[in-house]
Structure formats: structure tokens, C-alpha cells
C-alpha positions as a Markdown table, in Angstrom:
| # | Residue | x | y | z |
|---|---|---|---|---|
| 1 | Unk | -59.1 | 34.5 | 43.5 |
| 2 | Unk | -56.1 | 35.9 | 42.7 |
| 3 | Unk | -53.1 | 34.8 | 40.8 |
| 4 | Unk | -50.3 | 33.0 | 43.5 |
| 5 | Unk | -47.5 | 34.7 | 41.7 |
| 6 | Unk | -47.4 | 37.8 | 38.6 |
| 7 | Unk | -45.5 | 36.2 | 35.9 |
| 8 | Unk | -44.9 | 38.2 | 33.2 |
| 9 | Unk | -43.6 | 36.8 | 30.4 |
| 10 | Unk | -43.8 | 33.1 | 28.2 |
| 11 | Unk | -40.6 | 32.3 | 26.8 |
| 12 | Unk | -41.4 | 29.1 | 24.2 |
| 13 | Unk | -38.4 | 27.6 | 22.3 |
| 14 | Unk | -39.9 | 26.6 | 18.8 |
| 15 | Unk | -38.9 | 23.1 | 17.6 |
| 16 | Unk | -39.9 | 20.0 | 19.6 |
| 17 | Unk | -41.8 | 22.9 | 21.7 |
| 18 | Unk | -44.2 | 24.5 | 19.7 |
| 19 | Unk | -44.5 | 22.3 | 16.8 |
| 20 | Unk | -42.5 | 19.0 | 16.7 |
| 21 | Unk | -40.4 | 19.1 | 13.8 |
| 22 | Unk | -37.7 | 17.2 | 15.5 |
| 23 | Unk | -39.1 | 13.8 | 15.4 |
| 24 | Unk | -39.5 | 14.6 | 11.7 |
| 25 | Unk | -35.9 | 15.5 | 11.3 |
| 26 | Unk | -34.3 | 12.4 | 13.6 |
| 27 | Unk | -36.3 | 9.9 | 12.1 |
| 28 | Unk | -35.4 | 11.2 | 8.2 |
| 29 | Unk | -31.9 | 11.4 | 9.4 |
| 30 | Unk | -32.0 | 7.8 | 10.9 |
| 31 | Unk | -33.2 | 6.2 | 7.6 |
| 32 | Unk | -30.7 | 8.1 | 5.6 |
| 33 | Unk | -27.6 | 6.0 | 7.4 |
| 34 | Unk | -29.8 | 3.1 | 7.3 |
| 35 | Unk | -29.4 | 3.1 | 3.5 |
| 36 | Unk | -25.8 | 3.8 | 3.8 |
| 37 | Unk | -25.6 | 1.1 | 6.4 |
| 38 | Unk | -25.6 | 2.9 | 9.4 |
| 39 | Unk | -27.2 | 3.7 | 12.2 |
| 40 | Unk | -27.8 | 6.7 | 14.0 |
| 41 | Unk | -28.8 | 6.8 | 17.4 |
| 42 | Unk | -30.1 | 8.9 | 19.8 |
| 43 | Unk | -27.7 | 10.0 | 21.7 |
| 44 | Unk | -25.6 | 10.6 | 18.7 |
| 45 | Unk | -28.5 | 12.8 | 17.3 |
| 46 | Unk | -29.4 | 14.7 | 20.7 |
| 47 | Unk | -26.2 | 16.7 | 20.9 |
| 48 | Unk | -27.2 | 18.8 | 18.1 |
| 49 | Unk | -30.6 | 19.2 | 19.7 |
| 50 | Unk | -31.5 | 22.6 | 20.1 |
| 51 | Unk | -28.3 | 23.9 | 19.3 |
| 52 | Unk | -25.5 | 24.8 | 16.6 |
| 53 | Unk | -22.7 | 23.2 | 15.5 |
| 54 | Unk | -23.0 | 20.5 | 18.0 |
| 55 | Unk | -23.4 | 17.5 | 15.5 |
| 56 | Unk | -23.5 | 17.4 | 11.9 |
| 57 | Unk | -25.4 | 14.1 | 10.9 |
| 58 | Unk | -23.7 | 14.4 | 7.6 |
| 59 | Unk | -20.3 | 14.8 | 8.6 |
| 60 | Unk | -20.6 | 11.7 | 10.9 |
| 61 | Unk | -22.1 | 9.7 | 8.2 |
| 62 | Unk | -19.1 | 10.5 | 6.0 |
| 63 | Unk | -16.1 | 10.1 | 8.9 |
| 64 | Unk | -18.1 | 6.5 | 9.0 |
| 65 | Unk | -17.8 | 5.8 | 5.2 |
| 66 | Unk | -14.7 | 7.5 | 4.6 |
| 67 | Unk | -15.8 | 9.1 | 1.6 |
| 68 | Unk | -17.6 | 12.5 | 1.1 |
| 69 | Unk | -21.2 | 12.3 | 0.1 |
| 70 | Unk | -23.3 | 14.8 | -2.4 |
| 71 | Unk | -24.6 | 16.7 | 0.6 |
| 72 | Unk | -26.9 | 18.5 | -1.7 |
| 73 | Unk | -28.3 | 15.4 | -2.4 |
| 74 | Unk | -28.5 | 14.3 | 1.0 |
| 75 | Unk | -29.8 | 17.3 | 2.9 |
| 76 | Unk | -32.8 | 17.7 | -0.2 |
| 77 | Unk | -33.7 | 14.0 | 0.6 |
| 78 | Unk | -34.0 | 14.2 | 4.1 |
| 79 | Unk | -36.1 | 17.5 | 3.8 |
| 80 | Unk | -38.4 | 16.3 | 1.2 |
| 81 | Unk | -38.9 | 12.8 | 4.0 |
| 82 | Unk | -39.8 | 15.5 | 6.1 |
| 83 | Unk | -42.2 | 17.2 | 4.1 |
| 84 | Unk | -43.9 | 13.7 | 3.2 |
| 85 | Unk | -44.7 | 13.6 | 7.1 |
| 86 | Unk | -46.7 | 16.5 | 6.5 |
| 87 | Unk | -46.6 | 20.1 | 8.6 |
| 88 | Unk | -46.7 | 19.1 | 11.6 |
| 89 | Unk | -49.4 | 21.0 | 14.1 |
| 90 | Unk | -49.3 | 23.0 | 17.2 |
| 91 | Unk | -48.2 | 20.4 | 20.0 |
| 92 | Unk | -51.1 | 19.3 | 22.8 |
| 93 | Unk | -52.1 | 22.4 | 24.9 |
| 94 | Unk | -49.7 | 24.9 | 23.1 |
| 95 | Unk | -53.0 | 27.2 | 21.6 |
| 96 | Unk | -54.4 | 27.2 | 25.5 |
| 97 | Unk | -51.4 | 28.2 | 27.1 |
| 98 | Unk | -51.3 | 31.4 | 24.3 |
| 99 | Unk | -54.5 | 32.5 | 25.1 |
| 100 | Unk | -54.5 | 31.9 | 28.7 |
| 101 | Unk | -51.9 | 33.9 | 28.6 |
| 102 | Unk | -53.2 | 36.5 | 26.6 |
| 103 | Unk | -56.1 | 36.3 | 28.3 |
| 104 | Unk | -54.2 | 37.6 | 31.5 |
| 105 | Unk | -52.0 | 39.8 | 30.0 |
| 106 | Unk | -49.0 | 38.0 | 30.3 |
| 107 | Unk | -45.9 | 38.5 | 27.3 |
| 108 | Unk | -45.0 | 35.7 | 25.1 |
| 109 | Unk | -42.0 | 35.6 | 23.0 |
| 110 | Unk | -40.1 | 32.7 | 20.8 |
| 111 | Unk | -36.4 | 32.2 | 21.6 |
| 112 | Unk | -35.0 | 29.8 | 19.3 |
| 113 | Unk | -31.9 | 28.6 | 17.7 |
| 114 | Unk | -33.1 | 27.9 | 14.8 |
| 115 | Unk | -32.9 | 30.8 | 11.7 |
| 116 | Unk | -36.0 | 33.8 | 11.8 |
| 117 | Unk | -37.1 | 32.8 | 8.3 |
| 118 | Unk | -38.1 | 29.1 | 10.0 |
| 119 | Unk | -39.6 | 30.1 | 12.6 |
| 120 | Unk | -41.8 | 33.1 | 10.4 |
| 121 | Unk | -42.8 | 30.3 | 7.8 |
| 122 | Unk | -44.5 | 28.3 | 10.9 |
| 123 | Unk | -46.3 | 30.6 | 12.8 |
| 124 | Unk | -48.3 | 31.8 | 9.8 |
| 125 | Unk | -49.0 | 28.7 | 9.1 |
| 126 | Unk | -50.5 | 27.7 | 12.5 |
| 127 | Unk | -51.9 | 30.6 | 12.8 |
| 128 | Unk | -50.0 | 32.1 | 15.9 |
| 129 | Unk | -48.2 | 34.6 | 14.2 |
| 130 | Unk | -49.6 | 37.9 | 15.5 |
| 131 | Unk | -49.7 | 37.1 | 19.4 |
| 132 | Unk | -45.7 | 36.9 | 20.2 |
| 133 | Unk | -44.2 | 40.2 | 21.8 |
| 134 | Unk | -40.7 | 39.1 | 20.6 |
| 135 | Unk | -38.9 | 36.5 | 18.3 |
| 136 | Unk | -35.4 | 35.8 | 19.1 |
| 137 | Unk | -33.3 | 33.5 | 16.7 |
| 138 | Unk | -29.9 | 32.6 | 16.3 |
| 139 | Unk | -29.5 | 32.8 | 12.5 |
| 140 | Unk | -27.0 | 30.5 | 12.4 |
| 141 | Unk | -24.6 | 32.1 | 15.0 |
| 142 | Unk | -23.4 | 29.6 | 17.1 |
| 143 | Unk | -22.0 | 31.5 | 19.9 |
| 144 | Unk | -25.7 | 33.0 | 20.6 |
| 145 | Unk | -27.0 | 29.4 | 20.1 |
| 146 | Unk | -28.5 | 27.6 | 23.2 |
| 147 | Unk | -27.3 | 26.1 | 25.9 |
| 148 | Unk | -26.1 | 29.5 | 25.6 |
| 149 | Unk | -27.6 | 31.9 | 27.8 |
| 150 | Unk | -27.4 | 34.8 | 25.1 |
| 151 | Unk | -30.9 | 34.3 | 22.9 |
| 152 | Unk | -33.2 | 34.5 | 26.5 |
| 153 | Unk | -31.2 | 37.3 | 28.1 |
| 154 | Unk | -31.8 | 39.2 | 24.8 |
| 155 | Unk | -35.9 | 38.3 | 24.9 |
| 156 | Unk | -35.6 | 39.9 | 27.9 |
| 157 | Unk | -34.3 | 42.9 | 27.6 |
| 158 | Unk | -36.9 | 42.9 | 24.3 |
| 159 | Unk | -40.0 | 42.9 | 26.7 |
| 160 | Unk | -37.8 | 44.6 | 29.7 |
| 161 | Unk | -39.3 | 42.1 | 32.1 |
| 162 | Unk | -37.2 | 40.6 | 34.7 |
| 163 | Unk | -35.5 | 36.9 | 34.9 |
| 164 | Unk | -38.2 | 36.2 | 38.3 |
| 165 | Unk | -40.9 | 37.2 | 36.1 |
| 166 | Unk | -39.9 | 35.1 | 33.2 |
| 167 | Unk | -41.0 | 31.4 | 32.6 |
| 168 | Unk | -39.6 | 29.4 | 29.7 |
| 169 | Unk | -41.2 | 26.4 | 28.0 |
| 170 | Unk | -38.3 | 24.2 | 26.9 |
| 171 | Unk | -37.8 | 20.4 | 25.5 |
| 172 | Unk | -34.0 | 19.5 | 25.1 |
| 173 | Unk | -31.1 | 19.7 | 27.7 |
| 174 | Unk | -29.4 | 22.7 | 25.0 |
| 175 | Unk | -32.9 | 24.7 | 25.7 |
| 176 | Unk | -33.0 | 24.1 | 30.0 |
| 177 | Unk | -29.4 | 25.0 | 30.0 |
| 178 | Unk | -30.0 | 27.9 | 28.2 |
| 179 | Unk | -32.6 | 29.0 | 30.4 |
| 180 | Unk | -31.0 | 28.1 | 33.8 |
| 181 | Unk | -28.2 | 30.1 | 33.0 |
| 182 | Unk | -30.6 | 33.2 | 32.3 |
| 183 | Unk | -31.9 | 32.4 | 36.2 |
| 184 | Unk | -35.7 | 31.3 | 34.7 |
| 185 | Unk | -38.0 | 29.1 | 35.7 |
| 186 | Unk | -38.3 | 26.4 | 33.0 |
| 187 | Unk | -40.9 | 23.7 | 32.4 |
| 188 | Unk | -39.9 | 20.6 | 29.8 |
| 189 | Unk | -42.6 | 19.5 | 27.6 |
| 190 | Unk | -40.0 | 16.5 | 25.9 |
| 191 | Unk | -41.3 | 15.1 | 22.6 |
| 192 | Unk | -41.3 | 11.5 | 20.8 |
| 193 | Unk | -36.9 | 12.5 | 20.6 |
| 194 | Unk | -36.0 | 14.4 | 23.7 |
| 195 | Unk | -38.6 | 12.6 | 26.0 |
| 196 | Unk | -35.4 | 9.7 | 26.4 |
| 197 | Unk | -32.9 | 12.8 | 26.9 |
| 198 | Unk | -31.6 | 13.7 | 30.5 |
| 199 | Unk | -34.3 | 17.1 | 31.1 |
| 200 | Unk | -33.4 | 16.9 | 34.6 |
| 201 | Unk | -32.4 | 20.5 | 35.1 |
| 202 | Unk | -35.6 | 22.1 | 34.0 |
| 203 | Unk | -37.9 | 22.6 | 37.5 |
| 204 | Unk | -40.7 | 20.7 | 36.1 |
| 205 | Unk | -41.0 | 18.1 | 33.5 |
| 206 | Unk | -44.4 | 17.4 | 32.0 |
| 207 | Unk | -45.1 | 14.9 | 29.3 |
| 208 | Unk | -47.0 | 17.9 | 27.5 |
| 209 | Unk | -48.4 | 21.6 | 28.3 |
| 210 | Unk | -51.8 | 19.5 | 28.0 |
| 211 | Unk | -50.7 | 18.0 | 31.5 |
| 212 | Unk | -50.0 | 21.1 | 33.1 |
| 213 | Unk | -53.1 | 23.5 | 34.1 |
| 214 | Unk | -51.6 | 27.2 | 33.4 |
| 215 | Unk | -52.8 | 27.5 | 37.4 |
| 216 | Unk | -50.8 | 24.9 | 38.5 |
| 217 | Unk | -47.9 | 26.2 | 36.8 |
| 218 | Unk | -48.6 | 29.5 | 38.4 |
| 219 | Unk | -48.3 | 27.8 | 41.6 |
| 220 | Unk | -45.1 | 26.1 | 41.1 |
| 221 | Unk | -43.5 | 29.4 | 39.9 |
| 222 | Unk | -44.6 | 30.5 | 43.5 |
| 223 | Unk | -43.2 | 28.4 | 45.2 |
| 224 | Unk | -40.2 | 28.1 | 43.3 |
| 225 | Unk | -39.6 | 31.8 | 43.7 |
């Protein structure tokens, strides 16, 4: 039987996506203003999902105290709650979707706005990190940053496959925007955080990659296209 459409490239945003480090992050973040008397919510927090520049935990915390705070201090505590929560692992059905594709020939990539360095540091520790055709990252460049359009259109031209051709795996409202306004077809696979966020935009929205057989997503990029 043969395949209801030729896709030819995965495009995977990295955090919340591949591994979810952002339930790490928000949660760190959250008890940090709870010790300063604060609290940060979600909606606060999911503006500078996926993204630069679009909200600095710190520098709300210190517009709410009125006084600046040691953000050495700050930043290394929140890391090292992190890294008490231990690396976290591939999410559910992220390894089956890399081989499947593999297995039928189809590119992958990472297009993240996160720095190259991150994203390096993970993927040899998962063990993914021979199997992606191209790595994009906006090293801290905010204009390239999702919901800008900039970091896909460059994956593309990478693995000179066309927009049709092109699905991206995405779990933030930065991220779908992003890859709407490249003209791809994008699935959400929200985590713990972005799971309450507005993913409306993306054409399908599955509560993991685990939910999604790589057929059935074959056949939705059919019919979508």
C-alpha cells in the first residue's frame, strides 16, 4: 500500500516537543516568586514560550517588588531546581516517529529558538544526535525567534524541500505561528504547560505523538493538502 501523500521533511521544535524541559523551567520559576511572595501564572509565563524577549520572569518579579534582585543568584537557583528534576527523556512516541521516519526516508531537522549549544548538549544525551538533517537555532536573536517565520523558512532552504512537503511538530502558540506563517502543516503535541495554552492554529492537536500513528498523520497531510 502506498503512502497517501510524499512528505518530505519532519520539522520538530525542541523544548516542550522533544524533551519537556518547560514544565521544568515554569514550575522552578513559579516557586521562585512564591518565596518572594508572588505568584506567577500561566498566562504570564506562556508569552515567553517558545520565543525571545517576550517575558522575562525576572524582570516581572522585580517591577512587582520594586527592587532589583541578584539575578545571578536567581537564574543559578532556578537552574539547579531544574537539574534536581533530573534530565528529562525523549517525550512519548518521539523515538518512533524518528525512525519511522527514517525508515521511509523522510528528513528531519530541529528548528528551535532556543541557543545551538542547548539543543547539542540534549541530543547526545538522548541519543538522537546523528539522525537530524539540519539544526536551526536562534542563538539568542530575537528577530529570527518564533512566532517568527524566519528559523523554518531557513530549515528549508537547508534540506531544499518545499513548504507542501514539510510537516512541523510544534507545542506552543509562538511555535504554530511560526510554522503557519512558513505555509506548513503543523501538528501540536502540548505538554503539562502549553497543554492549557490556545494551540488552535496548528491543524491537528494531539495530546502526544504516542496518539498519533505516523499513517494517520500521513493521511491528514493528504487531505489537508
Amino acid at each position: 500500500m502506498s503512502e497517501p501523500t510524499r512528505v518530505a521533511a519532519l520539522l520538530f521544535d525542541f523544548d516542550g516537543t522533544i524533551m519537556d524541559s518547560e514544565t521544568a523551567v515554569f514550575r522552578a520559576y513559579r516557586r521562585l516568586y512564591e518565596e518572594h511572595g508572588h505568584e506567577l501564572s500561566l498566562e504570564d509565563w506562556a508569552g515567553g514560550v517558545g520565543t525571545l524577549g517576550g517575558f522575562d520572569p525576572v524582570e516581572e518579579l522585580e517591577t512587582r517588588l520594586g527592587r532589583e534582585i541578584d539575578r545571578a543568584v536567581l537564574e543559578g537557583r532556578s537552574w539547579e531546581d531544574v537539574a534536581e528534576a533530573g534530565d528529562p527523556p525523549l517525550r512519548p512516541g518521539v523515538r518512533r516517529y524518528l525512525d519511522e521516519a527514517r525508515r521511509r526516508g523522510i528528513a528531519l531537522g530541529i528548528v528551535s529558538s532556543n541557543d545551538r549549544a542547548w539543543v547539542d548538549k540534549h541530543i547526545a544525551r538522548l541519543d538522537v544526535a546523528d539522525v537530524w538533517a539540519t539544526i536551526v537555532t536562534a542563538d539568542g536573536d530575537e528577530r529570527r525567534a518564533k512566532p517568527s517565520p524566519d528559523l523554518y523558512l531557513e530549515a528549508l532552504r537547508d534540506l531544499d524541500v518545499g513548504a507542501f512537503a514539510t510537516v512541523a511538530i510544534e507545542d506552543s502558540p509562538n511555535g504554530i505561528a511560526a510554522a503557519k506563517a512558513a505555509r506548513l502543516f503543523c501538528v501540536a503535541a502540548p505538554n503539562e504547560v502549553t497543554r492549557a495554552l490556545d494551540l488552535s492554529a496548528a491543524d491537528l492537536v494531539v495530546a502526544s505523538l504516542d496518539e498519533l500513528p505516523f499513517d494517520r498523520l500521513l493521511a491528514a497531510v493528504a487531505a489537508d493538502r
